[in-house]
Backbone of each chain as ProteinMPNN parsed JSONL, in Angstrom:
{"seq_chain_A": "XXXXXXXXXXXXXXXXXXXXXXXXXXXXXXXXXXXXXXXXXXXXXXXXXXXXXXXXXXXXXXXXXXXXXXXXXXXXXXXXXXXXXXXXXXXXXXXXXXXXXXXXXXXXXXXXXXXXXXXXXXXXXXXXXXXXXXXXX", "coords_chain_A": {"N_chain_A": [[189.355, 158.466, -0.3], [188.052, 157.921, -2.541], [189.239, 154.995, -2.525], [188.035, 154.469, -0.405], [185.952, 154.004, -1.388], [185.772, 151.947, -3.664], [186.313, 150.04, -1.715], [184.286, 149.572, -0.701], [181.847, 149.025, -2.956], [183.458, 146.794, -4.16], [183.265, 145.164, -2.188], [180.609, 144.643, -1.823], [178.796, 142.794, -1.664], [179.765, 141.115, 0.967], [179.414, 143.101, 2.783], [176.583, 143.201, 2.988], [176.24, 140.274, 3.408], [176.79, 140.787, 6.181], [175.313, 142.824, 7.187], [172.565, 141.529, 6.415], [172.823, 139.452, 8.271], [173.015, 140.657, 11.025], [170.162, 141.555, 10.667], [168.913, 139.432, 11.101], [169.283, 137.624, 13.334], [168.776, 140.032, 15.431], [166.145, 140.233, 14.855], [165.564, 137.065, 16.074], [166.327, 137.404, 18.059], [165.272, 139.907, 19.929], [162.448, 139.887, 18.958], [159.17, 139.039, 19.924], [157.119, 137.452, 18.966], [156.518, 134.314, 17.691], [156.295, 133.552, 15.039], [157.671, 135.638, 13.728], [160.098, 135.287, 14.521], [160.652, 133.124, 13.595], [160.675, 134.205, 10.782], [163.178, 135.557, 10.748], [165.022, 133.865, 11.358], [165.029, 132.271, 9.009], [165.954, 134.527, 7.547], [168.236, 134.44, 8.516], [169.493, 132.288, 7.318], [169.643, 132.656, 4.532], [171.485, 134.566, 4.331], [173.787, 133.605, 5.215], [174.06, 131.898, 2.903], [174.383, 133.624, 0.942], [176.884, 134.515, 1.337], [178.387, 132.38, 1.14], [177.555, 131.674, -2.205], [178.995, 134.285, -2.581], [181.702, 133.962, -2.719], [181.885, 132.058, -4.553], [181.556, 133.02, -6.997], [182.839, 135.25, -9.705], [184.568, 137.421, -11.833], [183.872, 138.479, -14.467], [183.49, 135.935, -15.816], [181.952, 133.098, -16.605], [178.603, 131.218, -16.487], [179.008, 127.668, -15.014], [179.078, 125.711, -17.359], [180.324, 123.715, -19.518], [181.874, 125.116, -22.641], [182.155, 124.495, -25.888], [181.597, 121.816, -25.222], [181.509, 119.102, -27.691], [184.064, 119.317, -28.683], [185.923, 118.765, -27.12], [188.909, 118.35, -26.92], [190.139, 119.778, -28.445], [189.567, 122.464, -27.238], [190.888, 122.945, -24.466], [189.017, 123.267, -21.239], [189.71, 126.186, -19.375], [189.873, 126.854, -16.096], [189.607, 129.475, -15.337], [187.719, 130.786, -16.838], [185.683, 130.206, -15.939], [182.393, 130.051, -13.277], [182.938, 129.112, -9.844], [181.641, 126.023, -9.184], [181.205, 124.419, -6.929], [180.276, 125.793, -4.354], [178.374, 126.46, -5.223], [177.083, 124.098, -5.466], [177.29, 122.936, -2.599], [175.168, 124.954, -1.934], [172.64, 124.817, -2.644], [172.012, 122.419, -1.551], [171.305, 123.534, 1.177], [169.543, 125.264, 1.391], [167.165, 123.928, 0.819], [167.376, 122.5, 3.125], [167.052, 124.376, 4.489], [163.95, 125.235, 3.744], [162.944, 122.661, 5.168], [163.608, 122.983, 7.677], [161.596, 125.455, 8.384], [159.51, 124.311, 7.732], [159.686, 122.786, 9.786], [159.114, 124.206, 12.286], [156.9, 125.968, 11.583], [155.409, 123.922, 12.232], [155.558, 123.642, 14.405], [154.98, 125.578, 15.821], [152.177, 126.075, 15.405], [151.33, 124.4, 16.665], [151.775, 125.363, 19.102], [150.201, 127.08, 19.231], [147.928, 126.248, 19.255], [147.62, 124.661, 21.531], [148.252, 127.141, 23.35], [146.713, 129.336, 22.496], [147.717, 131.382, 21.641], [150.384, 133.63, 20.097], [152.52, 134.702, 21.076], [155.517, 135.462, 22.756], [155.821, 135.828, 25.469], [153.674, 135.917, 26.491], [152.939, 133.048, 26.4], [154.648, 132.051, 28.1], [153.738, 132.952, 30.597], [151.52, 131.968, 30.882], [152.557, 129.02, 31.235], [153.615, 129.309, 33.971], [151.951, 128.793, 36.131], [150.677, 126.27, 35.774], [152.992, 124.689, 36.039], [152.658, 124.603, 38.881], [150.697, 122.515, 39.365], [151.508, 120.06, 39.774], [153.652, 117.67, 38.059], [153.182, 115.182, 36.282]], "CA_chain_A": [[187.906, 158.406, -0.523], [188.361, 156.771, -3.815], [189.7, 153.959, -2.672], [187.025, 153.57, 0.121], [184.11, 153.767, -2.073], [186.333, 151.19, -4.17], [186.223, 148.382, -0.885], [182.424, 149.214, -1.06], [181.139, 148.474, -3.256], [183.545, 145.154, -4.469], [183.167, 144.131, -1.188], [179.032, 145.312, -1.179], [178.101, 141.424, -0.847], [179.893, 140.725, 2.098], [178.501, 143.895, 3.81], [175.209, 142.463, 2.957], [175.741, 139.387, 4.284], [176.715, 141.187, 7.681], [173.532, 143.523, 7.542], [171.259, 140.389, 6.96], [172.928, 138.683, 9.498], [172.034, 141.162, 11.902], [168.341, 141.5, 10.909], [168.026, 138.075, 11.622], [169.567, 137.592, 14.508], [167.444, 140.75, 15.859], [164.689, 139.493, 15.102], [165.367, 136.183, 16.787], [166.6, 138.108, 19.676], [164.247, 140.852, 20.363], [161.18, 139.904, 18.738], [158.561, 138.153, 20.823], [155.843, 136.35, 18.329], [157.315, 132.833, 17.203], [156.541, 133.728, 13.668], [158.608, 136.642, 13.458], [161.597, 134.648, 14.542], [160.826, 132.129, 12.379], [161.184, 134.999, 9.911], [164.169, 136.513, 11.451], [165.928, 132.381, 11.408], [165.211, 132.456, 7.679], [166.662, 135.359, 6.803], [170.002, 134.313, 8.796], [170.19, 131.406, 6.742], [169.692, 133.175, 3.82], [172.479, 135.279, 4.816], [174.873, 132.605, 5.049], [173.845, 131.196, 1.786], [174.719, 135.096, 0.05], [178.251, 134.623, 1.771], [179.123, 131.49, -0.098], [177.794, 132.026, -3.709], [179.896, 135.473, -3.29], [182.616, 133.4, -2.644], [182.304, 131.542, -5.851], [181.23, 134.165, -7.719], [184.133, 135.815, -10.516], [184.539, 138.708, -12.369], [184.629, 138.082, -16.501], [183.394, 134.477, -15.771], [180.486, 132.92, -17.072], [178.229, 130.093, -15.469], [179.806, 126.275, -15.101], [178.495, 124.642, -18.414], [181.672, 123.477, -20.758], [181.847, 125.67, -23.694], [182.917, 123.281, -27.075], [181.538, 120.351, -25.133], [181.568, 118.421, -28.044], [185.172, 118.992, -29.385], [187.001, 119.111, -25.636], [190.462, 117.827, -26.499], [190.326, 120.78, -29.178], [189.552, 123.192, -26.396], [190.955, 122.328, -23.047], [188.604, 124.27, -20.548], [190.577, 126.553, -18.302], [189.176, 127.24, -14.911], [189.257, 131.386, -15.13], [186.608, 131.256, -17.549], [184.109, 129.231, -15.364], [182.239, 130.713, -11.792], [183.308, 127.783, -9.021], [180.08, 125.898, -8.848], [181.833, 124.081, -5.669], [179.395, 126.725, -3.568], [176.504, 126.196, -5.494], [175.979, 122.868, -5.023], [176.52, 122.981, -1.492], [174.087, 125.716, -1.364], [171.351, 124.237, -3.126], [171.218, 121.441, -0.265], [171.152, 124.249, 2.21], [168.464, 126.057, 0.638], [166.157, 122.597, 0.805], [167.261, 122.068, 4.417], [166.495, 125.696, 5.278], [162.985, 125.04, 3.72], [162.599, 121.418, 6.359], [163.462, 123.387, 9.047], [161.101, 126.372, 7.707], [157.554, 123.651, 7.738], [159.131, 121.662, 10.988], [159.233, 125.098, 12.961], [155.907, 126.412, 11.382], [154.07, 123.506, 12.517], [155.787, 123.627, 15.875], [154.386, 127.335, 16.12], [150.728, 126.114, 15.109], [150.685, 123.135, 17.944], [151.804, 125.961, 20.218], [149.047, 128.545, 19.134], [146.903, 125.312, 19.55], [147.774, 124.675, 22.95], [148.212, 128.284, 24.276], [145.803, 130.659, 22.112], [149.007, 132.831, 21.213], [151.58, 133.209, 19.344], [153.283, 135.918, 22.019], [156.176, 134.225, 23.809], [155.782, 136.348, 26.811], [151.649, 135.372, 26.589], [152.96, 131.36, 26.021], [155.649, 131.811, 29.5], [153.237, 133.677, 31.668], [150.788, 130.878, 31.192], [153.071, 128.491, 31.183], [154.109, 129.527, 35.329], [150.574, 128.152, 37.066], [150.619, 125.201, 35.166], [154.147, 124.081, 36.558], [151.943, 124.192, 40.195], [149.678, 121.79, 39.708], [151.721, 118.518, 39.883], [153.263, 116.992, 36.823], [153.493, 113.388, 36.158]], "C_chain_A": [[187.591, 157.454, -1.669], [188.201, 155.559, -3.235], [188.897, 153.178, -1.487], [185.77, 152.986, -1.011], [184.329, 152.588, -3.183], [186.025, 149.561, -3.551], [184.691, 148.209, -0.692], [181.713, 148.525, -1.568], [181.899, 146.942, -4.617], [183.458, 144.269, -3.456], [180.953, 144.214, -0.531], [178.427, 143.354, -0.633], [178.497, 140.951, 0.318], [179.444, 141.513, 3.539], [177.275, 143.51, 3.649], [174.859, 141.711, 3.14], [175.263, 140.133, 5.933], [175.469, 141.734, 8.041], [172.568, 142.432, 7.373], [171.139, 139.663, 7.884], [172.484, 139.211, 10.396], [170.919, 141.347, 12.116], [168.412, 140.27, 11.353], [168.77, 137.792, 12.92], [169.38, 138.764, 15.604], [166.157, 140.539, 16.133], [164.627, 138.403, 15.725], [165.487, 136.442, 18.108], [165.325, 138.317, 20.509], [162.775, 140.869, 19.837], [160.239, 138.569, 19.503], [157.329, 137.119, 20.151], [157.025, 135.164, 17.401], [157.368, 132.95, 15.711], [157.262, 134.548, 13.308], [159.883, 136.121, 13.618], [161.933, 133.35, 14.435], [161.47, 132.874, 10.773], [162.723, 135.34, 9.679], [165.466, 135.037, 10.68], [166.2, 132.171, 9.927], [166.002, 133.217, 7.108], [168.36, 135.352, 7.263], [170.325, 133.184, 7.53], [170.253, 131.517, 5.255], [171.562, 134.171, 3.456], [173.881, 134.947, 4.652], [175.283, 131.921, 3.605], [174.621, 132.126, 0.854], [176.129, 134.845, 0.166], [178.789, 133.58, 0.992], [178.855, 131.183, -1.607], [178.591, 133.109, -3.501], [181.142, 134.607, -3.335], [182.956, 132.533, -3.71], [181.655, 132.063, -6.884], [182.79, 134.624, -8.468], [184.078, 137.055, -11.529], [185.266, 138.278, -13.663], [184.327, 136.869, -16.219], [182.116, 134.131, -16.227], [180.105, 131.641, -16.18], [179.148, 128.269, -15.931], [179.298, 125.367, -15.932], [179.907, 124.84, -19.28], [181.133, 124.096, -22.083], [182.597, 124.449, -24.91], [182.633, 122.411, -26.209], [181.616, 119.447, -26.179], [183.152, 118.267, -28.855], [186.249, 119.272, -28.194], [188.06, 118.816, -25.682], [190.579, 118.844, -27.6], [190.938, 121.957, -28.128], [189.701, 123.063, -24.898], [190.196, 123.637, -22.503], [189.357, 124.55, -18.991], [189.754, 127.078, -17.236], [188.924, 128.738, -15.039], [188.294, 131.684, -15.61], [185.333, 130.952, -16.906], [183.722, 129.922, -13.727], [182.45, 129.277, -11.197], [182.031, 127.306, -8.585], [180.221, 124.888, -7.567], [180.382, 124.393, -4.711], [178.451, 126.486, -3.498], [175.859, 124.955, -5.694], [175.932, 122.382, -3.722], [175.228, 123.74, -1.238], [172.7, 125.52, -1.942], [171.091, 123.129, -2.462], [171.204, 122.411, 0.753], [170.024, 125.109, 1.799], [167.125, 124.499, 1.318], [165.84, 122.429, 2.6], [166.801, 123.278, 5.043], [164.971, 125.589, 5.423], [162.295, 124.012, 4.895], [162.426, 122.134, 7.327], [162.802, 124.219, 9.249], [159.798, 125.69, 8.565], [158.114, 122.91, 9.511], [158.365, 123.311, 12.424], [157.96, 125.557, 13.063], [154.784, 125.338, 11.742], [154.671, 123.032, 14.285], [155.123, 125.029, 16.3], [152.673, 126.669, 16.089], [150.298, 124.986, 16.27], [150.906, 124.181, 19.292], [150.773, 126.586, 20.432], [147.647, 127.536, 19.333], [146.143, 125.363, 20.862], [147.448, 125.816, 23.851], [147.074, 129.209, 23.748], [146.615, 131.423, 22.078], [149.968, 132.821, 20.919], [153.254, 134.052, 19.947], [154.079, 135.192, 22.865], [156.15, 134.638, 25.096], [154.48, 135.568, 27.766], [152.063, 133.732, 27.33], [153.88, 131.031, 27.757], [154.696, 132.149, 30.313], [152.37, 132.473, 32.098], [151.11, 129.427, 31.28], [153.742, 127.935, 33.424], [152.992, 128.448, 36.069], [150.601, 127.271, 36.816], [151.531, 124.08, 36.084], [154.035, 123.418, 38.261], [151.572, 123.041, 41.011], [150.404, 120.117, 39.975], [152.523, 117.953, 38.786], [152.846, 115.526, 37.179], [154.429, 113.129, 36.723]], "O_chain_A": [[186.957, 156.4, -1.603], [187.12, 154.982, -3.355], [188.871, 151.956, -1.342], [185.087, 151.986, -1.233], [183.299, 152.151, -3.696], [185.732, 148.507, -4.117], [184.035, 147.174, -0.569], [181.028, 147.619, -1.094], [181.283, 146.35, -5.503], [183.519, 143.042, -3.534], [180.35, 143.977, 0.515], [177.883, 142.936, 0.389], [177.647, 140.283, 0.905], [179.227, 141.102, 4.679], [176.782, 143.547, 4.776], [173.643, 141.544, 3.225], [174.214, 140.133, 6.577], [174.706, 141.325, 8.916], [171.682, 142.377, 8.226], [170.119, 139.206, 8.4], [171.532, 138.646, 10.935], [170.406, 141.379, 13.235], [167.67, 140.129, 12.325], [167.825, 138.016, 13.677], [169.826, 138.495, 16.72], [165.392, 140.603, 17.096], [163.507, 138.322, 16.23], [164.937, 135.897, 19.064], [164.65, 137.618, 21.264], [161.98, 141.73, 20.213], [160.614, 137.399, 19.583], [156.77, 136.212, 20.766], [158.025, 135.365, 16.713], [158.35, 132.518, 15.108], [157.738, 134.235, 12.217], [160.78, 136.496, 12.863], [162.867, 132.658, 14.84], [162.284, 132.42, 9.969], [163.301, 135.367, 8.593], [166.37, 135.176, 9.856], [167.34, 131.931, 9.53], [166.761, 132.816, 6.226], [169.328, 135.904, 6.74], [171.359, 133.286, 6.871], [170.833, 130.625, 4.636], [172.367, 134.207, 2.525], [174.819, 135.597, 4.191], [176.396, 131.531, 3.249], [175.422, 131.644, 0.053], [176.746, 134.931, -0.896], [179.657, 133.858, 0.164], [179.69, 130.561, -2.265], [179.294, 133.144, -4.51], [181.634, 134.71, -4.459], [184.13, 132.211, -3.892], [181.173, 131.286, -7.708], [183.825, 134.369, -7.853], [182.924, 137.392, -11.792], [186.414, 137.935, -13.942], [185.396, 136.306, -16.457], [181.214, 134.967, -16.2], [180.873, 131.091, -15.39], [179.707, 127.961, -16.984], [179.019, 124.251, -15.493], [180.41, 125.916, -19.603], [180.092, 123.676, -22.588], [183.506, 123.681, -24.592], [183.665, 121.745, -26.133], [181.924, 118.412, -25.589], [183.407, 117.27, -29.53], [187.276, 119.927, -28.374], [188.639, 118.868, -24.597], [191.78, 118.724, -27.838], [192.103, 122.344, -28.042], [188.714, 123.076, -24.162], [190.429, 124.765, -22.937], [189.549, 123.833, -18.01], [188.848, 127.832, -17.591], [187.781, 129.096, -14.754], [187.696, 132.678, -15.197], [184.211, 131.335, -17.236], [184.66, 130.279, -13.015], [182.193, 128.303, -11.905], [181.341, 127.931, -7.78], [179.119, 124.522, -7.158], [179.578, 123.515, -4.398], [177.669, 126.291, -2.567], [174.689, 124.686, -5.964], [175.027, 121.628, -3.363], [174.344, 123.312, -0.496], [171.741, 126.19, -1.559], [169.966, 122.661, -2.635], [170.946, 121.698, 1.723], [170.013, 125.944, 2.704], [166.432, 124.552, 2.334], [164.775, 122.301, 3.205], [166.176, 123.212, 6.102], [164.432, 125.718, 6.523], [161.288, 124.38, 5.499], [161.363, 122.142, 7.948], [162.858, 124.432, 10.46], [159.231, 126.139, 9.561], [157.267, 122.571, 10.337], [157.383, 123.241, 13.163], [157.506, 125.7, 14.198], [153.581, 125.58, 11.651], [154.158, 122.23, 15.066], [154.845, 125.175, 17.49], [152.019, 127.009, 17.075], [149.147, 124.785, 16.657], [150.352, 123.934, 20.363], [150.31, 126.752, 21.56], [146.522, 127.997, 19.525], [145.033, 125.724, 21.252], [146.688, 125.744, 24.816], [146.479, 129.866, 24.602], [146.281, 132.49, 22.593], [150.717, 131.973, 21.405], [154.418, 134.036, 19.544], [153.597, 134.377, 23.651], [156.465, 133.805, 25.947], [154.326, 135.036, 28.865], [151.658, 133.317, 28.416], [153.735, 129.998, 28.411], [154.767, 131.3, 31.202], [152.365, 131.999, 33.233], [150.201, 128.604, 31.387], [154.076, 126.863, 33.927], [153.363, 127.355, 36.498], [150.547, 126.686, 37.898], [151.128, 123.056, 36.635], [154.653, 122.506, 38.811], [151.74, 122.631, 42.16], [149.719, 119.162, 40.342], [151.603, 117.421, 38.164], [152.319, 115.011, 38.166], [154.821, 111.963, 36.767]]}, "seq_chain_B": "XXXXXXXXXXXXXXXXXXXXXXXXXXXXXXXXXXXXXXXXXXXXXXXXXXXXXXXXXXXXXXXXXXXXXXXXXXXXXXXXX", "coords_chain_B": {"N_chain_B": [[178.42, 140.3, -15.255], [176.834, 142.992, -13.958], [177.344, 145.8, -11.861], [175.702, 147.556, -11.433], [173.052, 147.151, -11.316], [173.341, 144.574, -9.6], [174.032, 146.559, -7.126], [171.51, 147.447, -6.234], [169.579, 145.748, -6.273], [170.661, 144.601, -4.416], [170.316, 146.767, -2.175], [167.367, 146.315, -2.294], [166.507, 144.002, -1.345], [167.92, 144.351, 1.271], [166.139, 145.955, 2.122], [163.868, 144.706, 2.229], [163.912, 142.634, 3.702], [164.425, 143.775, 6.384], [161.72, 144.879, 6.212], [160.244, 143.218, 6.596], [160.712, 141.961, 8.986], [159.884, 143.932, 11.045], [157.246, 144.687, 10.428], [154.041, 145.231, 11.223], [151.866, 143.222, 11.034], [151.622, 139.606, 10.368], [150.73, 138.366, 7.967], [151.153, 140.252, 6.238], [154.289, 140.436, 6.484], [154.694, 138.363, 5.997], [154.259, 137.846, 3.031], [156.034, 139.808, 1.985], [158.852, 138.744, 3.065], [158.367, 136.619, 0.801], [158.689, 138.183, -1.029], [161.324, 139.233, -0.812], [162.584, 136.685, -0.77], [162.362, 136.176, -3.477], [164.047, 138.663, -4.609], [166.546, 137.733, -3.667], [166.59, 135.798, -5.262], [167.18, 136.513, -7.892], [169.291, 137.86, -7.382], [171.103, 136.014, -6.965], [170.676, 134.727, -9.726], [172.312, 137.014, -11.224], [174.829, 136.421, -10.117], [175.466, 134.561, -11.643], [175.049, 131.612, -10.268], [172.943, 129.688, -11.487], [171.48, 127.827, -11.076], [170.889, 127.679, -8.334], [169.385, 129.498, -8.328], [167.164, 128.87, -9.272], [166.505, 126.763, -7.611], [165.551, 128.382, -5.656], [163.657, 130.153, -6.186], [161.704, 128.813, -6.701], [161.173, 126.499, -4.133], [162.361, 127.9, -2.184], [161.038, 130.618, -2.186], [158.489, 129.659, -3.074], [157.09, 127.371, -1.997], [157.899, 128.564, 0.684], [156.719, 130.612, 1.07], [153.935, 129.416, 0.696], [153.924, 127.632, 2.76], [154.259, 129.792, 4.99], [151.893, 131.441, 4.692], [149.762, 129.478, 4.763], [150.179, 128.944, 7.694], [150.239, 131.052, 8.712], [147.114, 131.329, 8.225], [146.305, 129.385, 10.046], [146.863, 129.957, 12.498], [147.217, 133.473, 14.398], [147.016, 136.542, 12.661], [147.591, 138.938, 14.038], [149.973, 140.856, 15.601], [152.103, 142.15, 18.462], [154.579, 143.225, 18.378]], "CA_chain_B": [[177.968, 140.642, -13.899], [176.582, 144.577, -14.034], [177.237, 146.223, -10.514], [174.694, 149.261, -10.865], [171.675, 145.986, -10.821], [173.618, 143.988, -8.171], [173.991, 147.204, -6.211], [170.393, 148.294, -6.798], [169.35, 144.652, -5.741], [171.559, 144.013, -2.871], [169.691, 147.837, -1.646], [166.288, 146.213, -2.33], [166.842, 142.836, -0.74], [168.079, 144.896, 2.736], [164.703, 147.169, 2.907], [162.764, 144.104, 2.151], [164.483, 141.918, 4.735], [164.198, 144.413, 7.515], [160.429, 145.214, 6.179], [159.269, 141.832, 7.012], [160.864, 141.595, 10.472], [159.495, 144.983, 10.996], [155.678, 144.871, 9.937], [153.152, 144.789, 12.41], [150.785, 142.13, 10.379], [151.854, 138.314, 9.872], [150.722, 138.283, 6.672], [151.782, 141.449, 5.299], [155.553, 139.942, 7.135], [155.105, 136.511, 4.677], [154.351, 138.502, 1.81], [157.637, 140.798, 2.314], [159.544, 137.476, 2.975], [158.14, 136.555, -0.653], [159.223, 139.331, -1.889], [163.068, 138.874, 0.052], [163.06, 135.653, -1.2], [162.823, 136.361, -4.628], [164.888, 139.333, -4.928], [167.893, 137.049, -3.365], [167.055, 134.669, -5.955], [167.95, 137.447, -8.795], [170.582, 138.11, -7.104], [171.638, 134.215, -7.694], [170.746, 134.634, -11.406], [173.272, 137.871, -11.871], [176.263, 136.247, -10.144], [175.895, 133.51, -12.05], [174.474, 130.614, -10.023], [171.668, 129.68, -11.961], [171.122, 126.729, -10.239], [170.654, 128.085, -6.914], [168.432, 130.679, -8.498], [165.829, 128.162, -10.079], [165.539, 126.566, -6.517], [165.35, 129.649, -4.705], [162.412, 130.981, -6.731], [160.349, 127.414, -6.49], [161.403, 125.975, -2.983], [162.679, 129.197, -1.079], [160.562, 132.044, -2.04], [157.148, 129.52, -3.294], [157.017, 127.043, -0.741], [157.976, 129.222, 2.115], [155.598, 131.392, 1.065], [153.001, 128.594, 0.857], [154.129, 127.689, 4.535], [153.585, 131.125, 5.694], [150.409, 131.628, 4.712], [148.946, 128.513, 5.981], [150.642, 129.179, 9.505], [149.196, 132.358, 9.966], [145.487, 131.458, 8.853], [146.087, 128.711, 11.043], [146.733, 130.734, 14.094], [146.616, 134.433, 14.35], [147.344, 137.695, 12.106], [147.944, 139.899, 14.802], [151.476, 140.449, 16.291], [152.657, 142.868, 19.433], [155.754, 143.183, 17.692]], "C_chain_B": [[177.907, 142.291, -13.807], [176.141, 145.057, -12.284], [176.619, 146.941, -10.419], [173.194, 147.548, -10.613], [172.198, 145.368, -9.926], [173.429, 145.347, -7.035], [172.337, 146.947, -5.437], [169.771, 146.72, -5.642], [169.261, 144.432, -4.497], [170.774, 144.902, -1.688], [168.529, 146.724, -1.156], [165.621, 144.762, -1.284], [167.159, 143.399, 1.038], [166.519, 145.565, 3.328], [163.607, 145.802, 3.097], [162.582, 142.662, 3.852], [163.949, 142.574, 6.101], [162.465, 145.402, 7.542], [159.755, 144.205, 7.163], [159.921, 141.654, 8.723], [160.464, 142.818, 11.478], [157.902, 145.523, 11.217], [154.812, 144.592, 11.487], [151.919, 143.67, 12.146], [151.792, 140.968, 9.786], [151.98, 138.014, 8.605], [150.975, 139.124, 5.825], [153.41, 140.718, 5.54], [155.782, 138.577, 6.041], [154.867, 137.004, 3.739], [155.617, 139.109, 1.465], [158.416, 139.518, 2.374], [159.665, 136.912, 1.796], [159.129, 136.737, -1.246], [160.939, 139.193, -1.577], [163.412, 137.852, -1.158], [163.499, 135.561, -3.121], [163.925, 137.478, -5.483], [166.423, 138.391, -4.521], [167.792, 135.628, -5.101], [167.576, 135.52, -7.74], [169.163, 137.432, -8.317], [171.673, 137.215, -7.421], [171.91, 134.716, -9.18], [172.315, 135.713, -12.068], [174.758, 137.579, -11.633], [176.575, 134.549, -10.398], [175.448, 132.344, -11.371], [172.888, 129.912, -10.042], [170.735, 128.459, -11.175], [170.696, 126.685, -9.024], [169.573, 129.068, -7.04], [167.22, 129.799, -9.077], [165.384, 127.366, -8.314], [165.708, 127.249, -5.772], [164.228, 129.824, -5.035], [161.778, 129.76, -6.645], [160.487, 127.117, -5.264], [161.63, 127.227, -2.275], [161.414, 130.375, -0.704], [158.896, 131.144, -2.457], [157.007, 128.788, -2.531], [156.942, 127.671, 0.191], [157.246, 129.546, 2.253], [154.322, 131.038, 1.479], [152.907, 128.256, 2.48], [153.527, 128.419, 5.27], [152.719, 131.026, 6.094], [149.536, 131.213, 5.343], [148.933, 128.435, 7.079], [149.869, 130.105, 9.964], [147.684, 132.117, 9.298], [145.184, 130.418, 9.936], [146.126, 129.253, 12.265], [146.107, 132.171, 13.212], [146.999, 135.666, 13.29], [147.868, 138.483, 13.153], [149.012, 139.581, 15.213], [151.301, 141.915, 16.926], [153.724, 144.05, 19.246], [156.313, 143.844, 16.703]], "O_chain_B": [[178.971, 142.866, -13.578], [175.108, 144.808, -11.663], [176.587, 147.417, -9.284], [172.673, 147.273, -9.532], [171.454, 145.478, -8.951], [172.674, 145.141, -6.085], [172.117, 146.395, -4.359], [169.623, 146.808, -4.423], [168.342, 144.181, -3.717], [170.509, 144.405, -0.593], [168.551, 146.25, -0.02], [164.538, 144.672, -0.706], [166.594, 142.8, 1.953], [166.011, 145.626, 4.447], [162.694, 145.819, 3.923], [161.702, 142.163, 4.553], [163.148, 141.977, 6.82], [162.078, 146.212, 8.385], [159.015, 144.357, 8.135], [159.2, 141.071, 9.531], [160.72, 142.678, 12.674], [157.492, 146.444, 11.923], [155.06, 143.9, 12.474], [151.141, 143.351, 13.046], [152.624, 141.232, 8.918], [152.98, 137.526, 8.079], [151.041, 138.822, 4.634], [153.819, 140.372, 4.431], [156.782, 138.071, 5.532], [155.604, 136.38, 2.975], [156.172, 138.696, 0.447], [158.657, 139.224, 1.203], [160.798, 136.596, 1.436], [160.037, 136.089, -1.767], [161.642, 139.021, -2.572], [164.159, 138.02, -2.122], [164.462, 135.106, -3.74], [164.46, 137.28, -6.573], [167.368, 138.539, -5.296], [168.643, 134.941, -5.666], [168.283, 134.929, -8.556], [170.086, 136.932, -8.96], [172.765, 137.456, -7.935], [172.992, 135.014, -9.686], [173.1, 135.386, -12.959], [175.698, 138.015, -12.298], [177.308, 133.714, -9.869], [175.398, 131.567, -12.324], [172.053, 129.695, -9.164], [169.547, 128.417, -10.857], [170.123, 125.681, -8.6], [168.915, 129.452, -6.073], [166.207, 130.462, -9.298], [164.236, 127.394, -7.87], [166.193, 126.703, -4.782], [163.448, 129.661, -4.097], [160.667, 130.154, -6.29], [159.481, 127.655, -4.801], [160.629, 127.51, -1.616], [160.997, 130.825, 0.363], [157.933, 131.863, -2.192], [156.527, 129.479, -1.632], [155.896, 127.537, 0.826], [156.595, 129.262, 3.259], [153.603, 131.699, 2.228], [151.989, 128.58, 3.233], [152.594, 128.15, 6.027], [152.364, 130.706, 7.229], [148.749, 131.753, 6.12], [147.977, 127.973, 7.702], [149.15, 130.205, 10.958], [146.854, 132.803, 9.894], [144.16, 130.434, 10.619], [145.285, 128.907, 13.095], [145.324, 132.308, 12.272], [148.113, 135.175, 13.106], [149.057, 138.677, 12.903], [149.344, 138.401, 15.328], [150.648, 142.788, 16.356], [153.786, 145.202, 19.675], [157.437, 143.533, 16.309]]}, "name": "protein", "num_of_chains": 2, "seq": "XXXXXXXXXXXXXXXXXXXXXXXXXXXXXXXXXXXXXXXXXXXXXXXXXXXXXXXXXXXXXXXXXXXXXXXXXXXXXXXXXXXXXXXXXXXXXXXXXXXXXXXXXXXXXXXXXXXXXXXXXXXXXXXXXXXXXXXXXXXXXXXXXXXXXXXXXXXXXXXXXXXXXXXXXXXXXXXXXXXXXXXXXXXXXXXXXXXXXXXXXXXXXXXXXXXXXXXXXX"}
């Protein structure tokens, strides 16, 4: 018992990726308004993002600024002391690109709700059938 | 790095997550998203990636937010869902 409640909670961020992963990929599933799984898309990539700061994340470490920067051949800086900021500067361009794909999505939703009068994807298919009738180009 | 506030967090960040995909109002759903967004960006600050936590809380959680908003007065509030 110990020694579960041990993989718990040092392993609680990677169960918390998994549980966000599933909300969002729920919500992209099973939810039917375009904004909701715009929501849903966010919070996966959120998700993903949690999984690789834990991964350079450390225990007894402090953040990646050189301590004695100005007398460094005094103090050689040893890696154990520093969190791996490797992670976090991929994930600060994934953060940016999450946002792009965030406004392209949200103004692909607003030319739809233009077009159709609804933001219901069932609403947007149903009326979508008759249409397909008439002829295209 | 204090595991009773990461726990506590990590909790608060799950209810808020599965609030917003949850809600039956748009804009109550981008508010809750907000709110997501900024609790993940604590979460940044406590394990240390401060850097990821300064553009989380301006670009992630104030932008998005800004996004949101404008989406749904542009269309509708109401959701099915």
């Amino acid at each position: 018992m110990e020694a579960l409640w041990e993989q718990i909670l040092t392993k609680a961020n990677y169960w918390m990726t998994i549980a966000l992963m599933m909300v969002g990929l729920y919500a992209m599933i099973t939810k039917r308004n375009l904004v909701k799984k715009i929501i849903g898309m966010n919070i996966l990539q959120t998700a993903v993002i949690l999984m690789f700061i834990s991964i350079g994340a450390k225990r007894g470490a402090t953040i990646p600024i050189l301590k004695h920067g100005d007398a460094a051949a005094a103090h050689a800086p040893r890696a154990v002391d520093y969190i791996n900021p490797l992670p976090h500067v991929l994930m600060l361009t994934a953060i940016v690109v999450a946002v792009s794909t965030l406004g392209v999505a949200l103004a692909l939703a607003v030319k739809i709700y233009q077009q159709n009068g609804t933001l219901d994807e069932a609403d947007i298919l149903a009326r979508q059938v008759p249409r397909s009738h008439e002829g295209g180009p | 790095m204090i595991w009773q506030i990461e726990f506590v967090v990590l909790v608060i960040v799950l209810i808020c997550g599965v609030a917003a995909v949850t809600v039956r109002d748009l804009l109550g759903a981008a508010v809750l998203f907000g709110a997501y967004s900024f609790m993940m960006c604590l979460l940044w600050a406590i394990m240390g990636a401060v850097d990821v936590a300064f553009t989380e809380a301006s670009v992630g959680a104030g932008v998005s937010t800004v996004l949101f908003v404008a989406a749904v007065f542009r269309t509708s509030r109401r959701t099915k869902d």
